[in-house]
C-alpha positions as CSV (number, residue, x, y, z in Angstrom):
1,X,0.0,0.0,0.0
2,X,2.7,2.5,1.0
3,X,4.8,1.8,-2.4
4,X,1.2,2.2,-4.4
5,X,0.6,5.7,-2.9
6,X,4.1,7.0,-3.3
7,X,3.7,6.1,-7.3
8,X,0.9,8.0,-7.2
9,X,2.1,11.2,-5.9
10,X,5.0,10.2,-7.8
11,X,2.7,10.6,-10.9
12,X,1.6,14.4,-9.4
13,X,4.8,15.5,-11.1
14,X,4.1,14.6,-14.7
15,X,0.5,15.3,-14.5
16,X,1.1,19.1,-12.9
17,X,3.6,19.4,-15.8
18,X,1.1,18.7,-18.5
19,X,-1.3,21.4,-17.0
20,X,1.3,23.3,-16.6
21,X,1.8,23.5,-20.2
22,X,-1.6,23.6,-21.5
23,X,-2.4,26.4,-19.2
24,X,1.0,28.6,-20.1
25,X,0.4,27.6,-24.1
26,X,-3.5,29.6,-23.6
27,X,-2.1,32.5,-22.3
28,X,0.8,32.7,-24.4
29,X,-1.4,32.2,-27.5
30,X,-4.0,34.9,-26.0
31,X,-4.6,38.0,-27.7
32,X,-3.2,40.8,-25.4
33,X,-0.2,42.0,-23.8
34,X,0.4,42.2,-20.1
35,X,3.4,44.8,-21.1
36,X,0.9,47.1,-22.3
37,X,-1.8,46.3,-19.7
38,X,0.4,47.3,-16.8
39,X,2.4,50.4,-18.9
40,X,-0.7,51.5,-20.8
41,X,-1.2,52.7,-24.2
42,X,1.1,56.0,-24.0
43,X,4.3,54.4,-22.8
44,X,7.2,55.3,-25.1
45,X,8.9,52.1,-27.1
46,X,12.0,52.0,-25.2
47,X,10.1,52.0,-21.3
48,X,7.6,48.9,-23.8
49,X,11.2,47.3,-24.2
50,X,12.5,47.3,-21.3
51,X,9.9,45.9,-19.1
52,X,9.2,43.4,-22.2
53,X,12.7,42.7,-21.5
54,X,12.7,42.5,-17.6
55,X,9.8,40.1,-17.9
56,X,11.7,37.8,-19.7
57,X,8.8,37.7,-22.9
58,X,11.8,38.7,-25.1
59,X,12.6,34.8,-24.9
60,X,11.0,32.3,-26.8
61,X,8.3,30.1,-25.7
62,X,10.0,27.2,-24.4
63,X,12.3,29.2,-22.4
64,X,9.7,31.1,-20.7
65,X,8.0,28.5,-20.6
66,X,11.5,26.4,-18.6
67,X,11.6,29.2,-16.4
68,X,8.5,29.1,-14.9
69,X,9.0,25.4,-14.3
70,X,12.1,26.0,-12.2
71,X,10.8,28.8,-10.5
72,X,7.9,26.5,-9.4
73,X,9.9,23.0,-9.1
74,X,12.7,24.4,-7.6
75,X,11.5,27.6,-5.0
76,X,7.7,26.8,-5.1
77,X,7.1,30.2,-6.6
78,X,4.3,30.7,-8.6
79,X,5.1,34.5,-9.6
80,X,3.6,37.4,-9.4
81,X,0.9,39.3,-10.0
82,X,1.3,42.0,-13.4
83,X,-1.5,43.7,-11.9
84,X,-1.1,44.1,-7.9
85,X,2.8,42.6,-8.3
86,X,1.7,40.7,-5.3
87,X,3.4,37.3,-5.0
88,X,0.9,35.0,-6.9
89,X,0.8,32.0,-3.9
90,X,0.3,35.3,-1.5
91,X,-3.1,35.8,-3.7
92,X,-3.9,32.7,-3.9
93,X,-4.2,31.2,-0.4
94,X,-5.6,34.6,1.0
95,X,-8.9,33.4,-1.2
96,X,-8.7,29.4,-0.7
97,X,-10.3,29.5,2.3
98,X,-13.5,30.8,0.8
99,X,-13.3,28.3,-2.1
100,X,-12.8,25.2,0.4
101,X,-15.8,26.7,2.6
102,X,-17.6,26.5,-0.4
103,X,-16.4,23.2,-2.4
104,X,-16.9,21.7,0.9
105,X,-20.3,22.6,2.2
106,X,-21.3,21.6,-1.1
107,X,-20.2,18.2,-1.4
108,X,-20.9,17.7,2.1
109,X,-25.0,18.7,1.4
110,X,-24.9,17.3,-1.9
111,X,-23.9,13.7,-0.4
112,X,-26.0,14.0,2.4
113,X,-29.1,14.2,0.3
114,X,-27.7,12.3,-2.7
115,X,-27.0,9.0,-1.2
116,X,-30.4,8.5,0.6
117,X,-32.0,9.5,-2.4
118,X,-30.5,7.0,-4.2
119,X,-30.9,4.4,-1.8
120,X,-34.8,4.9,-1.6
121,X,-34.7,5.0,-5.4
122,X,-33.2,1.7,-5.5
123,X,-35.2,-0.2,-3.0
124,X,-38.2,0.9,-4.9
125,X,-37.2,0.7,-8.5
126,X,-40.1,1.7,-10.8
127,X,-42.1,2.9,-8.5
128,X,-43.5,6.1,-8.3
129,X,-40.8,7.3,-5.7
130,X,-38.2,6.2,-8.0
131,X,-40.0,8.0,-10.8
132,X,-40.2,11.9,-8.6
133,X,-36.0,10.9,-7.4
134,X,-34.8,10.1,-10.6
135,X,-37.0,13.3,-11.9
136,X,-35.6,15.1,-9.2
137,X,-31.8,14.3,-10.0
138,X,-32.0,15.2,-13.8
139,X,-33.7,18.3,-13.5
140,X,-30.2,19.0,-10.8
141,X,-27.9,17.9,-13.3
142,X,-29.2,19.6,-16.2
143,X,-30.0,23.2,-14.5
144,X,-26.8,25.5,-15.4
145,X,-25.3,26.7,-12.1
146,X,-25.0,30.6,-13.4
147,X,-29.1,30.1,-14.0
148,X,-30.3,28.7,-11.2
149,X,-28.2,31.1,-8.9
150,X,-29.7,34.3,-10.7
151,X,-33.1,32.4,-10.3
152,X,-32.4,31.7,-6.4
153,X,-31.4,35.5,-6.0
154,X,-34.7,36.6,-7.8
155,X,-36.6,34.4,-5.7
156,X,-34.7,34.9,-2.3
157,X,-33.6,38.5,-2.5
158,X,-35.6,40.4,-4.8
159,X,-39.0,38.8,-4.3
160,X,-39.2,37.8,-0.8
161,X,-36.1,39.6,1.1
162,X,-35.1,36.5,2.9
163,X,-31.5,35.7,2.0
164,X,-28.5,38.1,1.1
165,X,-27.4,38.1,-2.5
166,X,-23.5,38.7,-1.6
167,X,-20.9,37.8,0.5
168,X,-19.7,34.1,2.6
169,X,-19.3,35.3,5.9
170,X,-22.8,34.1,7.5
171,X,-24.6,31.1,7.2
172,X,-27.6,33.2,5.1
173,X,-24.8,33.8,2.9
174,X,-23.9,30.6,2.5
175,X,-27.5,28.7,1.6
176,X,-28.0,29.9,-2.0
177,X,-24.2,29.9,-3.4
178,X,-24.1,26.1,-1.8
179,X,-27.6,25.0,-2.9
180,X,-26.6,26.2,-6.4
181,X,-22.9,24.5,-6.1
182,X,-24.5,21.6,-5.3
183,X,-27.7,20.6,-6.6
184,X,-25.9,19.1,-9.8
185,X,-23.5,17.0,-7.9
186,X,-26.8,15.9,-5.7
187,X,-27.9,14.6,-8.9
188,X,-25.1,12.8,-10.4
189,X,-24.2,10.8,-6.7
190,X,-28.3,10.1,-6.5
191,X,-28.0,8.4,-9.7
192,X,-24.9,6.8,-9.3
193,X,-26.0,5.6,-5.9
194,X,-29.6,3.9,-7.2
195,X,-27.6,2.2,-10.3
196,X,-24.7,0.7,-7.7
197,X,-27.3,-0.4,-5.0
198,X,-29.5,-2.1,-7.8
199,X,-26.7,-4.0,-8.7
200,X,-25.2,-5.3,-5.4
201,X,-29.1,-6.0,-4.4
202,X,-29.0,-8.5,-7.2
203,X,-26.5,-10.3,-6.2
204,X,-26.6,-13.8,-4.7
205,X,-24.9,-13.2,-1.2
206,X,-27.6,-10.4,-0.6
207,X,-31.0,-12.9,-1.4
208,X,-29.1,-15.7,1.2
209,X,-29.1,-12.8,3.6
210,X,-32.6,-12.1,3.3
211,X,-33.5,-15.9,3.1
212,X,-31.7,-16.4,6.6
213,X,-34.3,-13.7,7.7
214,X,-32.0,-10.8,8.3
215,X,-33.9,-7.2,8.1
216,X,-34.1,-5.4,5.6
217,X,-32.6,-2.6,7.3
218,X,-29.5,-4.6,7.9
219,X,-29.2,-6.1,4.5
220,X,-29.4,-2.3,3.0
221,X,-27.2,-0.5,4.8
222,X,-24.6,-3.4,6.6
223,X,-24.2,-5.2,3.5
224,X,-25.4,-4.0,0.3
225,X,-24.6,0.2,0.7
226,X,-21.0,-0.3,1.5
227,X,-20.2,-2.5,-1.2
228,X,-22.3,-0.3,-3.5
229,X,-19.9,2.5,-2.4
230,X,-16.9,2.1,-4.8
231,X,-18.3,4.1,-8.1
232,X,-20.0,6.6,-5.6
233,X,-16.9,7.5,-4.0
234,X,-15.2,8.1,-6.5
235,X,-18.0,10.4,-7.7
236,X,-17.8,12.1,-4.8
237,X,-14.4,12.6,-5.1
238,X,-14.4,14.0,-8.7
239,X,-17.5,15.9,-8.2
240,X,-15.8,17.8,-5.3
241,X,-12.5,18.9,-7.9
242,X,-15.1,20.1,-10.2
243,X,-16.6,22.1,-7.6
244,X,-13.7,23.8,-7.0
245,X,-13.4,24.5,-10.7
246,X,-17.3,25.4,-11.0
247,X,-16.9,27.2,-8.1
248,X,-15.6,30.2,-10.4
249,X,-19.3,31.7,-11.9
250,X,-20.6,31.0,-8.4
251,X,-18.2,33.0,-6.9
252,X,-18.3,35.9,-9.5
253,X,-22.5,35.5,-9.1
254,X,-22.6,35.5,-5.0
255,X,-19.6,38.3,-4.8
256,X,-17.7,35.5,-2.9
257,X,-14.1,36.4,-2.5
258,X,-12.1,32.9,-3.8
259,X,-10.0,31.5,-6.0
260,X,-12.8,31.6,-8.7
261,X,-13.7,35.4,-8.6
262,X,-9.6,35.9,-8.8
263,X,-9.2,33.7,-12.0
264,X,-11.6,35.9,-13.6
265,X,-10.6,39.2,-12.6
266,X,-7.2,37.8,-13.8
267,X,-8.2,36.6,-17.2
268,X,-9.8,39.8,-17.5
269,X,-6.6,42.1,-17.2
270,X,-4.7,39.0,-18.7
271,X,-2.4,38.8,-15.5
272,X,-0.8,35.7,-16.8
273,X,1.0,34.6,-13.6
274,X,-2.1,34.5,-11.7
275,X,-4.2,32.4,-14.0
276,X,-1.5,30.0,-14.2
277,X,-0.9,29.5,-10.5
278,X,-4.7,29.7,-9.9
279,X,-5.2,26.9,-12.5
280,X,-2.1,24.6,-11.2
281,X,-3.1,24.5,-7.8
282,X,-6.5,23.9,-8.3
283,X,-5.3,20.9,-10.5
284,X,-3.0,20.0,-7.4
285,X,-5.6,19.8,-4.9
286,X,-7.4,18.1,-7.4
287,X,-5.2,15.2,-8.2
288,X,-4.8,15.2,-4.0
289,X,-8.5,14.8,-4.2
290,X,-8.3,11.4,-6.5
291,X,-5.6,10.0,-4.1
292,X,-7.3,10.4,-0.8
293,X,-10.3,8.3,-2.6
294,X,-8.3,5.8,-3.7
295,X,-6.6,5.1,-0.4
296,X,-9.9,4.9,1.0
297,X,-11.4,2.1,-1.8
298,X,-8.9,0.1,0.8
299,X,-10.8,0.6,4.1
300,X,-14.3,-0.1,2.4
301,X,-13.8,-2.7,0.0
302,X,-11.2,-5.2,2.0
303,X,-10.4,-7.0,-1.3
304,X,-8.8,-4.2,-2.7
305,X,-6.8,-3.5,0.2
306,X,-5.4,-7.3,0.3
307,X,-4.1,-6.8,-2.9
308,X,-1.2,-4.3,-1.4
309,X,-1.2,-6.3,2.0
């Protein structure tokens, strides 16, 4: 088990490097200059130059490209900002906070009501209660975020004067932009969850169970829900590194200060650095997301974890 996780984080490095690349080949091809963005239109040619030259965009694309590799490999430094010239890691964990908060309580309400959801839908298949669940979920999956946020704030703010429309610093604050983070990911685990419990309730090990007259509370949650867990985990688990991700018109929407408003606000004034820091760690945590998951597949299915014992 140990050697299996350190070839996975062993496999962070590549992965990071490929984002890495993608990300700094978009803003390199971008239209825009962040030379002229920070010096403005009436600088003279030689002051354009200069700081072209000081930046280091006089070089070509693979060596700019090198150097922002070492400077992250080797002193963990991200850059800095064109626009504040803050140090870009400064920026970033200053709004993480908010965009954990957020990732977090999402996942965390979306798996709360997901999983029962789709173990009622199971137990009932074709039924009328499967029918208003599985309803239920796709309406959640295929509701934009952006749209049912603006909807939420209608309803919530402007109509009825319940719920602010800005900020994360109070629990009002927090119910729409996590109801609208989350109601697609409550989707995707309730289905997920109905489609793994139907199968383990087939199986042959779960009739002798009920034949030996054990209850059907037992057999549903004991024995059948945690080996239905596997593909729902790991659902979990991705859904919560695209919450982070989606987390960025959410943000921007609710006026929440994270890593999501900041990405904008950077690909607006093309501040290069911080878009690429802002995308890299999001892909690190990410990737740190997919390995927590799969060391736990070892403490709830033990015949994966014999396989490393």
């Amino acid at each position: 088990m140990f050697r299996y996780i350190v070839k996975r984080i062993l496999w962070l490095i590549p992965i990071l490097l490929g984002v890495s690349f993608i990300v700094f080949t978009i803003m390199y091809l971008s239209p825009g200059d962040p030379v002229t963005m920070i010096l403005g239109e009436g600088a003279t040619e030689e002051a354009y130059q200069a700081l072209r030259t000081q930046m280091g965009f006089d070089q070509s694309f693979i060596v700019q490209f090198l150097n922002y590799v070492r400077g992250v490999v080797f002193d963990f430094d991200l850059g800095r900002s064109y626009v504040s010239n803050r140090v870009v890691l400064d920026e970033i964990l200053v709004r993480l906070p908010n965009t954990i908060r957020l990732a977090s309580w999402s996942i965390l309400f979306a798996t709360l009501i997901g999983i029962p959801l789709g173990v009622i839908s199971a137990t009932r298949p074709y039924s009328k209660v499967d029918n208003v669940v599985m309803f239920i979920s796709l309406v959640g999956v295929s509701m934009p975020t952006f749209w049912q946020a603006l909807l939420l704030i209608i309803l919530f703010t402007s109509t009825l004067g319940w719920l602010p429309a800005s900020g994360f610093t109070s629990w009002q604050q927090m119910i729409m932009p996590v109801f609208a983070l989350a109601t697609s990911s409550m989707g995707t685990i309730a289905r997920i969850t109905r489609s793994s419990m139907m199968d383990v309730l087939d199986q042959d090990y779960i009739r002798t169970s009920e034949a030996k007259g054990v209850s059907d509370g037992r057999v549903i949650f004991q024995h059948a829900l945690r080996n239905a867990l596997i593909p729902v985990v790991t659902v979990i688990g991705l859904q919560f590194g695209a919450l982070l991700g989606g987390a960025v018109l959410t943000e921007t929407i609710f006026s929440i200060n994270g890593l999501g408003t900041m990405m904008v606000n950077a690909i607006r004034t093309r501040d290069t650095m911080v878009v690429q820091g802002g995308v890299l760690f999001i892909a690190f945590i990410f990737t740190l997301v997919n390995l927590c998951v799969d060391i736990l597949y070892a403490y709830i299915d033990p015949r994966i974890r014999s396989q490393y014992d």
